[in-house]
N, C-alpha and C positions, 0 to 999 in steps of 0.2 A: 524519586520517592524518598527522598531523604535530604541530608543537612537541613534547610528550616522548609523544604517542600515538599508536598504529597502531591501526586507522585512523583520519580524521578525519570520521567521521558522526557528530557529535552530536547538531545542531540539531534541538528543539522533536519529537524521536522518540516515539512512544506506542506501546508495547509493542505487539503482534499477534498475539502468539507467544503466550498461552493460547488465540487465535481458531484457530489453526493446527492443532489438533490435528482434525481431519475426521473422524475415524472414525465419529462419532456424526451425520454429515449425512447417511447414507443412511437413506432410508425403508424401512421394510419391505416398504412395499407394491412398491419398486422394485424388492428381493431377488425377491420370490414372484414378478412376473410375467417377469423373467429365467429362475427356476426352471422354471416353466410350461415358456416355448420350449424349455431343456434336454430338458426332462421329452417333449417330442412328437417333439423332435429324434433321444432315443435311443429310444424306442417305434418312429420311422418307420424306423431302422437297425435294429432284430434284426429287423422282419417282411420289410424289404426284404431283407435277407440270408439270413434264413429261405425265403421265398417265391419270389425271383425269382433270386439265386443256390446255391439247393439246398443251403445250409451248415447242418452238423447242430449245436446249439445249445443249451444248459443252459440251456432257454428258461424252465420254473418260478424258477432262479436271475435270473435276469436280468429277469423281469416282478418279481420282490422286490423286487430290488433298486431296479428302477424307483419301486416301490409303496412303498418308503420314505421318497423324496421324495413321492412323492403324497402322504401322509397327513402329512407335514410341514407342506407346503403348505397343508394344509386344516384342520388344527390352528392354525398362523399365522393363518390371514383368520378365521375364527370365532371366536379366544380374544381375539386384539390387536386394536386399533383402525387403521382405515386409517392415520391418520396418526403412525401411531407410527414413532419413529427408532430405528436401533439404537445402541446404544454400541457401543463401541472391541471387548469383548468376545463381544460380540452381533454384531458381526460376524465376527471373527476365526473364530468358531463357525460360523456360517454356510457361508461361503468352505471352512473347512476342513473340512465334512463332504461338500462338493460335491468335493472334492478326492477322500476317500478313498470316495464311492460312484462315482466314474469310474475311478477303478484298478480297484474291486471287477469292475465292468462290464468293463474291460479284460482282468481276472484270467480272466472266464470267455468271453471272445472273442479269445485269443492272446495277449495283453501287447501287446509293441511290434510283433507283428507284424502288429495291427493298426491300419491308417493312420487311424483314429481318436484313437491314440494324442496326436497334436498337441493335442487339445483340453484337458488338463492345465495350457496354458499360459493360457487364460483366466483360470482364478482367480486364479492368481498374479500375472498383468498387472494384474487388478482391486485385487488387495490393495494393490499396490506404488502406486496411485495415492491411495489413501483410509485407509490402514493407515499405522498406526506404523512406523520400519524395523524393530523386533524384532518385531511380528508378522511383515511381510512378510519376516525372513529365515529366521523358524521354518514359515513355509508351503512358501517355497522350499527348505529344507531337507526338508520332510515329501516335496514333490512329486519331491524326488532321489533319496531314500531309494527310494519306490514304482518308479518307473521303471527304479530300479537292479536291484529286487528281482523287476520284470514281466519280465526278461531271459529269468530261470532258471524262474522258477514260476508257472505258468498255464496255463488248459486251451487244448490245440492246437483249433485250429480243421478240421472235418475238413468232407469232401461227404458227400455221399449213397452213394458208392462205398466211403466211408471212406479216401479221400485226405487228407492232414494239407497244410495249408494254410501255409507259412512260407516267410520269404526266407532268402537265405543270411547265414552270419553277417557277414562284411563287411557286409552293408544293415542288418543289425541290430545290432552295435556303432554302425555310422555315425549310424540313426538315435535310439541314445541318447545318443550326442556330440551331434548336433545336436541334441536336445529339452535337453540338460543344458546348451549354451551358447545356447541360446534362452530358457531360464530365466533366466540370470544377464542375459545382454542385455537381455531388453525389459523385464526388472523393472528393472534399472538407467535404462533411457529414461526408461520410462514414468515410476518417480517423479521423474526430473530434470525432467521437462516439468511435471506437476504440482505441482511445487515451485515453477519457475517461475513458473508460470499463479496460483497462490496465492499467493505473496509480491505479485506485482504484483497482484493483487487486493484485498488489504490495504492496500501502498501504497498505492494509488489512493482506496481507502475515508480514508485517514486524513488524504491530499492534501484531499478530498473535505471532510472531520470540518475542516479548518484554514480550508478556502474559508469553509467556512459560518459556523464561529465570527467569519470577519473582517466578511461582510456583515453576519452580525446584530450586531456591537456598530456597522456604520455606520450600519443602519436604527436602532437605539437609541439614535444619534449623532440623525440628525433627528428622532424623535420626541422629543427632548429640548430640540432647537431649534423644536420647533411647539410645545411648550409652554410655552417662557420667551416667544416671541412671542405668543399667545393671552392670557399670565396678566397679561402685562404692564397693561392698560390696565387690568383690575379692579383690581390693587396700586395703581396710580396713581388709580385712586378713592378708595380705603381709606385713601391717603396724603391725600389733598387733602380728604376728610371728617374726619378725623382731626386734621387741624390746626384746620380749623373749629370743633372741639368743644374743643380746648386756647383756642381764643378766647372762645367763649363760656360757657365753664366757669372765667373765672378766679377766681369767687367762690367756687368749690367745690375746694378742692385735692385730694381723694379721687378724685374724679371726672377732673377735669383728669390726674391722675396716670394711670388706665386711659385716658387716649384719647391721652397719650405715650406709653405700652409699645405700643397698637396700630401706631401711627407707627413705632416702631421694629421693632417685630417685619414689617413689612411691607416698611422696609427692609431687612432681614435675609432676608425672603423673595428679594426684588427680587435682592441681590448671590447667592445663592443659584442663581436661576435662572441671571445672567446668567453663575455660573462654567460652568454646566452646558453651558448654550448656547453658547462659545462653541467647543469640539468640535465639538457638533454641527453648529453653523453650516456649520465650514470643511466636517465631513465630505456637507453639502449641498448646500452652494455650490459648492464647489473640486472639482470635476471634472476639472480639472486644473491644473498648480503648475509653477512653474519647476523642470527639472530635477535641480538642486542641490539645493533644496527637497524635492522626493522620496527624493533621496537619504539627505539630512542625518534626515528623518521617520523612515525606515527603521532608519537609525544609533542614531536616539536613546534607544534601549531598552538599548543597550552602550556608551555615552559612560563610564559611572562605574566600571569593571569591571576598571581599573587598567592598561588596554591605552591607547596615543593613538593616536586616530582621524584620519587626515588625509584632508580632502575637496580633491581639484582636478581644477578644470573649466577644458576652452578648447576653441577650437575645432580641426578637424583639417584636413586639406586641403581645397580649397573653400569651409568652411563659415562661417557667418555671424559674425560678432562676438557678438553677443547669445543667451545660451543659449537654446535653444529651450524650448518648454511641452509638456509630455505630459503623457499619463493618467493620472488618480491610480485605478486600478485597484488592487480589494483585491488580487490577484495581484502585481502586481508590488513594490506596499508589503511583504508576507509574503515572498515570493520570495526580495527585496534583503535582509529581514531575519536570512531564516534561513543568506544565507550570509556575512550581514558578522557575525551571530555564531558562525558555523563559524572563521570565521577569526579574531573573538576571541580563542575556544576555545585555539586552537593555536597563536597567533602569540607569540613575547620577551617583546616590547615594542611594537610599534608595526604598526598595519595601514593599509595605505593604499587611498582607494578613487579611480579615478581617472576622470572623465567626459570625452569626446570628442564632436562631432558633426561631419557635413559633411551635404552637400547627398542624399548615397543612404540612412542610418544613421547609427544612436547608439547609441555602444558604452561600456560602464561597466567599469571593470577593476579586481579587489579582487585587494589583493596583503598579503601576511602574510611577515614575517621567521623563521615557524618553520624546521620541519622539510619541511614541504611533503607533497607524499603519496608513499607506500611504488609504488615504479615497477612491481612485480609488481602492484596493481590500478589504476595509473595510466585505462589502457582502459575500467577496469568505474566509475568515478566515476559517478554518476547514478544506478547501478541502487539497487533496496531490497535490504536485507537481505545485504549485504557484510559481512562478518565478517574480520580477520586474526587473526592468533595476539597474541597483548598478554605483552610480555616484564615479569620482576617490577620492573623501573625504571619501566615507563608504571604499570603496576596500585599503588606505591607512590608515585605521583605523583598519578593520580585514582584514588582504588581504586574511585568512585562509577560511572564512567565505563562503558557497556555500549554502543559507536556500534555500529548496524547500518546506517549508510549510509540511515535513514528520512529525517531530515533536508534531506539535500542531494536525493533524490528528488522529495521535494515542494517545493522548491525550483525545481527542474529542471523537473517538471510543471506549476508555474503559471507560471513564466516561459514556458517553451512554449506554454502556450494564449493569452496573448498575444502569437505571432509574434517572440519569442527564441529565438537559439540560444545556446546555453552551450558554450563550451570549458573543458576541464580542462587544467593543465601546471603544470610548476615551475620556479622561477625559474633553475634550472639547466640547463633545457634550449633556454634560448638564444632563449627568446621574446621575453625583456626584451636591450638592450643590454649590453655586456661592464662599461661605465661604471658602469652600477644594480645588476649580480646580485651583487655583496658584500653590499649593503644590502636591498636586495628580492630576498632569496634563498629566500622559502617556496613557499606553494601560491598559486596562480593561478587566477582565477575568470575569464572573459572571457564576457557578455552582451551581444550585439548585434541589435538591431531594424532592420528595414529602418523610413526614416523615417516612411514613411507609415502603418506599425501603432502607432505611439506619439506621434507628435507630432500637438497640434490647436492650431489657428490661435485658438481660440475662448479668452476671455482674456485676450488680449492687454492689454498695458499701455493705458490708456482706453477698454478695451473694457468694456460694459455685460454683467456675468456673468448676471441675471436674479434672476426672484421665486423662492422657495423655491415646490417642487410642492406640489399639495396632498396632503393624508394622507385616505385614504379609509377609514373605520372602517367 
């Protein structure tokens, strides 16, 4: 959300948004046994109201109508397979003929003057959670249309006496104002909530998709150092047979010649492994690294990227002279990554990242000379799936450029799960001293650990790190 684009989500984002489209995660089987309850719900209303309040009833019409979901129902579970899904359209379909067989039902038990009526709002709430918004605004339009039209035209409800059964019209205007802003309300809720609840679903899947990518290329890391350790002493056979037979092969130069390419080529294996291994090594051994070290690791993927990176460390009030050692957790390696290249992304010239410790916390400060972030999402930094409007100076700047705020999320979320909090701000609002914010006048990262979630003793400078674990195949 800064240097020349609104917003600033870039980092490491992986689309979700063909996942997004739900329509087609309902089962059918979940449709038909909803259907079912409907289906006993309005059979127990016309006999109750038939039988126990004496109300005279186009009962032939209304057992149809019932008996048209019936056989729906029963078409569905015999032709389809339990676990069949519906699509977008197969639903939409669905939804909306439950729509117009409860008007129907409505049509011949009063309209609106039946307090039954409320239940129109079911389907539409359902759509608006799992529907597209043009289905769910063409259901809500259907279900306005009927309700508009159950006013005027539908059969009165009468007794036994042949008394017509209705409220006054005040109740019945009122209560199609209220069914018609109960439409527009809970469909609006509803899908904001479910918008919600699915975006961070995603997120979290994709934070999830990033974790796992890091541990496996770390367990790839040491299975790569158990095997330059393991292969080592066979090459070193190979090597030391090999020259044996260059001795005693001097007579034979053919000969001599194949047991130098073996020598060589086992060299060749040896530097081979040992480039391999020594990644793997650190990613085995090093458990944890001096601070700077972490950071600088993190960094190293945007050193060349045409931005300068400046690294400084010291201590803060109270704290020790010597930087302390924390956890080289995949979380926080990926975390640090993804926002020192957010701020790449968006910074002039030059991003700086600044480390602190004392005796309670260790706090890391990444600071960028861009544009900083747009103050209208200021508050919302961290969530998925932030969107601003992109004026034609950013779009002709990055036209590549699509940030939905995934990025800094997952960022946010793995630093979080090891015991970080993250602040957002910019360099303009007074966080930094009056002296700096000319210079460090972008966006603002602020990562802070309480010490004891990140710092270990273990390591230490002459400190014995250990044997590499064993690999159990």
């Amino acid at each position: 959300m800064q240097g020349n684009e609104w917003p600033q989500m870039s980092t490491s984002e992986t689309s979700f948004a063909g996942g997004r489209n739900r329509g087609n995660w309902i089962r059918l089987r979940t449709m038909i046994l909803i259907r079912w309850i409907a289906i006993v719900g309005q059979l127990v209303a016309i006999f109750v109201a038939q039988r126990m309040f004496n109300l005279t009833l186009e009962l032939g019409l209304c057992l149809m109508a019932v008996g048209v979901s019936v056989i729906g129902n029963l078409i569905a579970v015999f032709v389809f397979p339990e676990n069949k899904r519906l699509s977008e359209t197969e639903n939409f379909l669905m939804v909306l003929f439950d729509v117009l067989q409860l008007s129907f039902l409505l049509y011949l038990t009063g309209g609106l003057n039946n307090p039954f009526a409320l239940l129109v709002l079911g389907p539409v709430t359902v759509s608006a959670s799992v529907l597209t918004l043009r289905s769910t605004a063409l259901l809500g339009i259907t279900a306005f249309v009927l309700m508009s039209l159950l006013i005027r035209f539908h059969l009165p409800l009468r007794t036994e006496e042949g008394f017509i059964l209705r409220v006054p019209d005040t109740f019945l205007y009122g209560n199609w104002v209220a069914i018609t802003i109960a439409l527009l309300f809970l469909s609006i809720y509803s899908r904001r909530i479910a918008n919600e609840m699915h975006s961070m679903d995603d997120a979290l899947a994709a934070t999830q998709m990033a974790l796992s990518r890091a541990q496996k290329l770390n367990d790839l890391g040491g299975v790569v150092a158990a095997a330059a350790h393991e292969l080592g002493t066979p090459l070193a056979t190979i090597k030391l047979t090999s020259a044996e037979l260059m001795e005693d092969l001097h007579d034979q130069p053919d000969l001599q010649e194949d047991a130098r390419l073996i020598r060589e080529q086992a060299d060749r294996c040896r530097d081979i492994l040992r480039s391999m291994g020594r990644a793997g090594k650190e990613d085995l051994h090093m458990r944890q690294a001096p601070l700077v070290q972490v950071i600088m690791e993190a960094a190293e993927p945007h050193e060349n990227r045409g931005k300068k990176i400046i690294v400084e460390e010291g201590p803060g009030p109270g704290g020790e002279a010597e930087q302390p050692n924390i956890l080289r957790r995949p979380e926080i390696i990926h975390g640090l990554r993804n926002l020192v290249q957010n701020a790449v992304d968006f910074s002039r010239t030059t991003v700086w990242i600044e480390s602190t410790w004392t005796e309670a916390k260790i706090t890391i400060r990444i600071i960028d000379d861009g544009r900083g972030y747009p103050p209208n999402l200021l508050g919302r930094i961290g969530d998925p799936f932030v969107r601003n409007r992109r004026t034609d100076r950013d779009r002709s700047a990055r036209p590549e450029y699509e940030g939905m705020g995934l990025g800094l999320f997952i960022a946010k979320t793995l630093l979080e799960r090891t015991g970080a909090q993250l602040n957002f701000a910019n360099g303009s609002d007074g966080f930094l001293p009056k002296s700096m914010t000319s210079e460090r006048c972008g966006a603002i990262v602020e990562v802070v650990w309480p010490r004891n979630m990140i710092v270990t003793e273990l390591g230490k400078s002459g400190h014995p790190i250990g044997e590499n674990t064993l690999i159990e195949v």
